[in-house]
C-alpha positions as CSV (number, residue, x, y, z in Angstrom):
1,X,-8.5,-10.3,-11.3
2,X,-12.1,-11.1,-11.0
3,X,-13.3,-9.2,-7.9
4,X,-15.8,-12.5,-7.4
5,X,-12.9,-14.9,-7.3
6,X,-11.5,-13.0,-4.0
7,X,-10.9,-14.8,-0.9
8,X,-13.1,-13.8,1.9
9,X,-9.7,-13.6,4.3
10,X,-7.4,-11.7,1.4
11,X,-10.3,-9.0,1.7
12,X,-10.5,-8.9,5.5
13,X,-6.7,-8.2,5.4
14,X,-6.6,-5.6,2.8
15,X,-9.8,-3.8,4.5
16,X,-8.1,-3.8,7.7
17,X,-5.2,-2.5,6.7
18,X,-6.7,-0.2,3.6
19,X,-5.4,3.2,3.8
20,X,-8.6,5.4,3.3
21,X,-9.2,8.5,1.2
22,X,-12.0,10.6,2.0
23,X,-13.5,13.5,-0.1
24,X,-12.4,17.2,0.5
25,X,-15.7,18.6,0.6
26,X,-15.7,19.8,4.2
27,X,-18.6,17.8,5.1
28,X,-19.7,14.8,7.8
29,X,-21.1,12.6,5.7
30,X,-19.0,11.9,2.9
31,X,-17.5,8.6,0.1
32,X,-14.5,7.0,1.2
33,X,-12.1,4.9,-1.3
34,X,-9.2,2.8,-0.7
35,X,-6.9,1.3,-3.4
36,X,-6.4,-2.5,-2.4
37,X,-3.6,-5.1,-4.3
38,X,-4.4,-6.6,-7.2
39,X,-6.0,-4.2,-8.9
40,X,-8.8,-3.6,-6.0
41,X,-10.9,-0.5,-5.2
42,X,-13.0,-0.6,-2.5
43,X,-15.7,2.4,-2.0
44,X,-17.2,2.9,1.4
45,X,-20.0,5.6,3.3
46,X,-18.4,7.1,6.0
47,X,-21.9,6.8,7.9
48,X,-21.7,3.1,8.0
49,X,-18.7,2.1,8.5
50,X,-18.2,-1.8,9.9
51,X,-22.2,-2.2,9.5
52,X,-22.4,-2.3,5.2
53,X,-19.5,-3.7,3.9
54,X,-17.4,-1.7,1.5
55,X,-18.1,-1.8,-2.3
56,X,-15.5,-3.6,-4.5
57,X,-14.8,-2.7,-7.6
58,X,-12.4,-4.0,-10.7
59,X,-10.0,-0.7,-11.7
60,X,-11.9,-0.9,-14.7
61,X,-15.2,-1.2,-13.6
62,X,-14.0,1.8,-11.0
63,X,-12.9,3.9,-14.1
64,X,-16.0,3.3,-15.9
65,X,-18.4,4.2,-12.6
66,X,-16.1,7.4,-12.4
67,X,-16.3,8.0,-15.9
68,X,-20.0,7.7,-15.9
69,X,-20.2,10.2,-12.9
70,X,-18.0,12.7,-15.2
71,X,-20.0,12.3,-18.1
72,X,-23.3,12.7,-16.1
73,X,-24.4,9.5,-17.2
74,X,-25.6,8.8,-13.1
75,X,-28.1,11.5,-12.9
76,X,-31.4,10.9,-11.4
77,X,-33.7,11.7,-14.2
């Protein structure tokens, strides 16, 4: 599915209704990531929520992005 092909209302509806994973690290501020149909992810900032929309991402552009943080390919630097 191409994330840019997406229907403005089939988003709303899977955002509303996203189930949302936060990380474990213990702290306030923190990356949130819900899996969405179709082969969705959708990455938020816990800070912001409902005033920046969330990220959406392809699973494959989500496993590269991961795969780049793993490999320390996203380091300032």
């Amino acid at each position: 599915m191409n994330k840019n092909d997406l229907d403005p209302s089939w988003v709303e509806s899977q955002l509303r209704d996203a189930q949302w994973q936060t990380s474990s690290s213990g702290g306030t501020t923190c990356v949130q990531i819900a899996f969405l149909d179709d082969g969705i992810v959708a990455l938020r900032d816990s800070k912001n929520i409902g005033t920046v929309p969330p990220h959406l991402f392809t699973d494959a552009e989500y496993d590269a992005f991961i795969g780049g943080i793993l490999r320390g390919e996203l380091r300032r630097g």
